[in-house]
N, C-alpha and C positions, 0 to 999 in steps of 0.2 A: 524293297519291302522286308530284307533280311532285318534290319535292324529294329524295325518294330514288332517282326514276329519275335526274337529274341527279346527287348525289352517288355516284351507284353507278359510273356513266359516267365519272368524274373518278381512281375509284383502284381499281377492276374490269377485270382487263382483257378488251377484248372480243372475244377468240376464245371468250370465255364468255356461249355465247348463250342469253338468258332465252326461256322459251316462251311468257309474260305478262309485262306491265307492275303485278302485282298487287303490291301491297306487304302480306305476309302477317304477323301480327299472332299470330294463335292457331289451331289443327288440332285437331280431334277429330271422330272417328271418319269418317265421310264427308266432312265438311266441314273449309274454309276461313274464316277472317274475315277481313278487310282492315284496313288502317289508317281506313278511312273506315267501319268497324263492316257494310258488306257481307258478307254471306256466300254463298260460292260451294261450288256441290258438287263435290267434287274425282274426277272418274272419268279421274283420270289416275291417283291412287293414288300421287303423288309417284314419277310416271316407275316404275310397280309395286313400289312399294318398301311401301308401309303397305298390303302386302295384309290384313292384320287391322285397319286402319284406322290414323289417326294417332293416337297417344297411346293407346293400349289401356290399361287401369288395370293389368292385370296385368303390364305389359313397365315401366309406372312405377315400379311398387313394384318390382321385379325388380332393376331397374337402381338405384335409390336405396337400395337394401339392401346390394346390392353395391360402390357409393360411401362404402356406410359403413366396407366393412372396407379395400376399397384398391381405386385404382383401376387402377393398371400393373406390371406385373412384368417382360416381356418375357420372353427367354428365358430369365431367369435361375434362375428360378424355375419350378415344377409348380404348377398352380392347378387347383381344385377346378372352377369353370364351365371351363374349356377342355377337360379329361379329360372331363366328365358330359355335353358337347356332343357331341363327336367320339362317344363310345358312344351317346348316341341319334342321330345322324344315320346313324350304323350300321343303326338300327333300321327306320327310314323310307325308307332308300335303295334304289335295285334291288339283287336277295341278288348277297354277296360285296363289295361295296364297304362296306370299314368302315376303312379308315386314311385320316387326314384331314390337311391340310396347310391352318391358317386363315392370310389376311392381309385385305387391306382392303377392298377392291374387283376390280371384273371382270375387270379390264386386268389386274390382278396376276396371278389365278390363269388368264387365260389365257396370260400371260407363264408361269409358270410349268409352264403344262402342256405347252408345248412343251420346255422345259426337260427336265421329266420325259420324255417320250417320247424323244426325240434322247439323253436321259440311259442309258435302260434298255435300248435297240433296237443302239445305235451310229450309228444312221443318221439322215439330214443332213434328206431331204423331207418339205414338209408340204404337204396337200392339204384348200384349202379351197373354198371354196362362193358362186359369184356372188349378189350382193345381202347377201351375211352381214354383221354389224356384231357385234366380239367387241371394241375399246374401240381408243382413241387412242392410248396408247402405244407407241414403235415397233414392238414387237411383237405386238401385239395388229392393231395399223393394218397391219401387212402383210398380215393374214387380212383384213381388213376391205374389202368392196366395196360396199357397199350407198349410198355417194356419193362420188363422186374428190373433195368438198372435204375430207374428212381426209387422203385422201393427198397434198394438192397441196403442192410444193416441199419435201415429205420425203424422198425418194429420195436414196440408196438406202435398201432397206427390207432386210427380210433376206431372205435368198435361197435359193432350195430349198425356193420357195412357192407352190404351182399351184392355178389356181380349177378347179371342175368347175361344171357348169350345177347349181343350184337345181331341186329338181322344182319348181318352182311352178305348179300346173296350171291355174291359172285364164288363166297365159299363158304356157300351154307349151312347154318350149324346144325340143320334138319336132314341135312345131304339131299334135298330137291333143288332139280334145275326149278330156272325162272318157269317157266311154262305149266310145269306141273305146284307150282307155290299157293300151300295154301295157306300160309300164314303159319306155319307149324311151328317155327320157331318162338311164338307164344308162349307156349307149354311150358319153356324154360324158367318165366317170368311165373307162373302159376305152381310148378315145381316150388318155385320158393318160397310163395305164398301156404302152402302144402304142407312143406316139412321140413323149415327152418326159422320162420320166423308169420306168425298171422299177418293179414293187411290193417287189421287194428292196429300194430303195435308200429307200423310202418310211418314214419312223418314225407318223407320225400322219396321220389321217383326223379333222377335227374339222369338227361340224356343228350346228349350233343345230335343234333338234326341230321347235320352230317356230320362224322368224324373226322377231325384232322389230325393228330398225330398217330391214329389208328388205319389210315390208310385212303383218306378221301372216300370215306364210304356213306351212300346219300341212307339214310333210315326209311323205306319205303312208308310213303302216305298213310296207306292203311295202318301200317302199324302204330304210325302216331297217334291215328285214332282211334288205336287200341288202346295204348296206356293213357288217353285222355278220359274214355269210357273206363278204367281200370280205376284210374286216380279219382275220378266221380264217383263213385258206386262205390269207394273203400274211404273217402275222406281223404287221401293221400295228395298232398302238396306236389305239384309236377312243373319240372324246371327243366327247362330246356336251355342249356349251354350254348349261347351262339356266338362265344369268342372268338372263332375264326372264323367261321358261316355266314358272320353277320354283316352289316353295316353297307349295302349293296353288293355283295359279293355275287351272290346267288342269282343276281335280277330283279331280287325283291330288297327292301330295305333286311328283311329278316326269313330266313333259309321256311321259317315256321307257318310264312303266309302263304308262300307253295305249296304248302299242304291242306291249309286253312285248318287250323289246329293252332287254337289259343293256350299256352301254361298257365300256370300261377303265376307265374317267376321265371321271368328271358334277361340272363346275364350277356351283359355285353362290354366288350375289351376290344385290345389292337386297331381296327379302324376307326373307332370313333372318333379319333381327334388328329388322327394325320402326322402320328410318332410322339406325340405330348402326352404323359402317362396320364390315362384315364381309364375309369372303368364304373361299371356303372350295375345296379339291383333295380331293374323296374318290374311292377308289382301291382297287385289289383291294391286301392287304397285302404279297403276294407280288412286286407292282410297286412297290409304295414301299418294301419291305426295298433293292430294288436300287439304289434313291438312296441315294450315301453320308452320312453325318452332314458337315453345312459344305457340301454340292453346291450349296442354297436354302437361306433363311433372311429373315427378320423382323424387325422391331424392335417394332412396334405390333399384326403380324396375332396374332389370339386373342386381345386385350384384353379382361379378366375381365368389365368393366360390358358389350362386347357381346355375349360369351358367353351372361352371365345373360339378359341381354334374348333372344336368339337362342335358348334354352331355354324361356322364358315365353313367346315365337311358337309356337315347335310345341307348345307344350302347350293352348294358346287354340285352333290350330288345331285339334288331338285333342280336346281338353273339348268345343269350341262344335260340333262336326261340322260347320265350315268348306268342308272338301272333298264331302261334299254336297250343303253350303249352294250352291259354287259350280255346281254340278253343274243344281241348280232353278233358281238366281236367272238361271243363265247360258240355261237353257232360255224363260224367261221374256222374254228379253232379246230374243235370236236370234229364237225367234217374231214378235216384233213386229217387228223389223231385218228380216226375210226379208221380213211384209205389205209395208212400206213400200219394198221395194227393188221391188215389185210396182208398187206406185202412182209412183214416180220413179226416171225411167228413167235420171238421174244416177248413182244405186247401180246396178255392175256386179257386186259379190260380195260376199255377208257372209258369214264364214268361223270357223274357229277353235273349239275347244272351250271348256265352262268360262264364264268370264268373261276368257277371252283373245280376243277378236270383232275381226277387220279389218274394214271399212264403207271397199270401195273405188269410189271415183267415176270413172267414166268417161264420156267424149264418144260422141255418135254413134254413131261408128265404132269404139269400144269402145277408143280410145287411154285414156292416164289424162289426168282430171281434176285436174291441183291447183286451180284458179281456183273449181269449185264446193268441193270441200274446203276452202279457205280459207276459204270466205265461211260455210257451215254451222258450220264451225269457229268463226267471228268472233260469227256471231250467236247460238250459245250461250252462246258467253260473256256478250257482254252480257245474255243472259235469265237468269246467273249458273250455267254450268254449263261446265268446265273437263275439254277434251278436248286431248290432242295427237295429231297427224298422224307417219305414217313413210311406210315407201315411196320409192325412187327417184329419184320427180318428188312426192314430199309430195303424193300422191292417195289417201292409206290415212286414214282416222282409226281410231285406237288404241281400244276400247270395253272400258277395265278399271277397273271400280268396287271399291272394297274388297269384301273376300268378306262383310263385318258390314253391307252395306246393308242397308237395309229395304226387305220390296216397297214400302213408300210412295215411299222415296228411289229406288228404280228406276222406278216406274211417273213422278215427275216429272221425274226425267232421260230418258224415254225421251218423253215429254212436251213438254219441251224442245227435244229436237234432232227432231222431228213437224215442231213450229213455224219453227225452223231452215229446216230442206228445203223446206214452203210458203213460206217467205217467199224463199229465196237459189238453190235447186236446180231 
């Protein structure tokens, strides 16, 4: 592996940070191989992207069927996977969101969503959410909090951009335990409304259901249907981020029907197509009639081979009852993650629906952990089992196995990281 780490280094540039030194070879279904015929179990899910697994036969054939007749059209052309896409993502979506707007990735279509909203409102404010991470590019990175090294020596960012507190209640920005919560954390959101910017002048409210580079933190129900009731009552366009929340991770196809709390606007990325770069703006139609034709635009988003595959995902997920699946294997999971956070007092919270699970370590005094999180993290690896960390100060480790594990391949991944915590935590 020396030599590709070395050749990687030499013409890679490194603001491109690897989360292993694994040199990967071959992917299928939970697993990894190595250059060195290792195999490692991947419950990172390719960063939740192969929630159906890596290489699914059905997303193969799908997409190599589809290379047969063409692969790019662009806008030039109507293709048959981007129309059959868009009408079942309609189907799957919270009701009323069924016009879709595809391109590549996350950063796009939350670039894009802003667009849209500022587009259809008139108006200039966007109001997002401490700890959030909705991607790097400039305008995505200006919603983004959840570590200042994306935003360092990019300023200016764009403007007419205000954070509100994250309910995150495990460390509340109100300082009430669960039990005593009364939704106080609110205030913060009304603060801003107050005395920095009116909810007139507001175009969007966007929030990730759960947070994923902020720490796996679920956004309590209520309060989603708080800023739904907010964004109603103010005219305020409400988008909810489900780039890594989404596409059955949760148990639901979308983190947002657990709460039953419909957006404007549910972006969605990484699983949709099974590693094929897709991403997707669906939208009540009546909001996207008032984007004019040329306002956005594409060169690559809708590409027919990821459409196909993007279609052969949700139908593996429908056939296999994946959602479910994640529902048991995630109940399975959490059970044991909850004993052991019982027996090491390292683990401060294990959280999350589904097989979307935060496992946060903290000190003592209940501050966070990275130092045990790195080390737990290190030494699964070496026992051949492949997790990454989020969270602020990287004391979250991330617990998303593809939804096709097997309890065998869960019970030795949970197995695994047992052994971890004895030996590092």
């Amino acid at each position: 592996m020396t030599d590709i780490i070395s050749r990687s280094r030499a013409v890679i540039a490194p603001s491109l940070a690897f989360v292993t030194d694994i040199h990967a070879v071959k992917a299928e279904g939970a697993w990894i191989t190595s250059s060195d015929g290792r195999r490692y179990l991947d419950f990172s899910s390719g960063l939740a992207v192969a929630n159906i697994g890596h290489n699914h036969p059905a997303v193969v054939a799908a997409a190599k069927a589809q290379i047969d007749a063409f692969i790019h059209t662009s806008d030039v052309y109507r293709t048959e996977p981007m129309v059959a896409l868009a009408e079942k993502i309609g189907t799957i979506a919270p009701p009323g969101l069924a016009s879709c707007f595809f391109s590549n990735s996350g950063a796009e279509v939350v670039d894009g969503a802003i667009k849209l909203a500022r587009f259809v409102t008139g108006r200039q404010g966007i109001v997002a959410f401490t700890g959030a991470f909705h991607g790097r590019t400039l305008g995505a990175v200006s919603l983004t909090t959840s570590n200042v090294k994306y935003r360092r020596r990019t300023h200016p960012l764009l403007p007419a951009v205000y954070h509100a507190d994250f309910p995150y209640c495990f460390r509340c920005p109100a300082s009430r335990n669960r039990d005593a919560c009364g939704l106080e954390c609110r205030a913060d959101l009304e603060r801003i409304f107050r005395t920095v910017i009116p909810p007139e002048e507001v175009a969007a409210v966007i929030i990730e259901p759960i947070q994923g580079e902020g720490g796996y933190v679920p956004a309590p129900a209520e309060y989603l249907k708080y800023l739904r009731e907010t964004c109603d009552r103010h005219g305020i366009v409400l988008i909810f981020d489900e780039i890594q929340c989404g596409m059955g991770r949760t148990g639901r196809f979308f983190a947002c029907q657990g709460a039953d709390v419909v957006p404007d606007v549910l972006l969605i990325a990484k699983g949709i197509a099974s590693g094929f770069p897709l991403s997707a703006i669906v939208a009540r139609p009546e909001t996207m009639e008032k984007w004019s034709p040329g306002a956005h635009g594409t060169t690559f988003g809708g590409n027919p081979v990821a459409c196909a595959a993007a279609l052969a995902t949700i139908d593996v997920i429908e056939r296999e009852g994946l959602l479910e699946r994640a529902l048991t294997l995630g109940r399975r999971a959490t059970d044991r993650l909850v004993d052991l956070s019982r027996r090491f007092s390292a683990i401060g919270d294990v959280r999350g629906p589904g097989l979307m699970i935060g496992i946060e370590f903290v000190k003592e005094d209940g501050s966070p952990n990275p130092e045990a999180c790195r080390k737990v993290r290190s030494a699964c690896q070496e026992r051949g089992l492949v997790l990454i960390d989020c969270g602020r100060d990287k004391h979250v480790i991330r617990f998303i196995p593809p939804l096709i594990a097997t309890d065998a391949e869960m019970d030795q991944g949970l197995d695994i990281f047992e052994k971890a915590l004895d030996g590092s935590a």
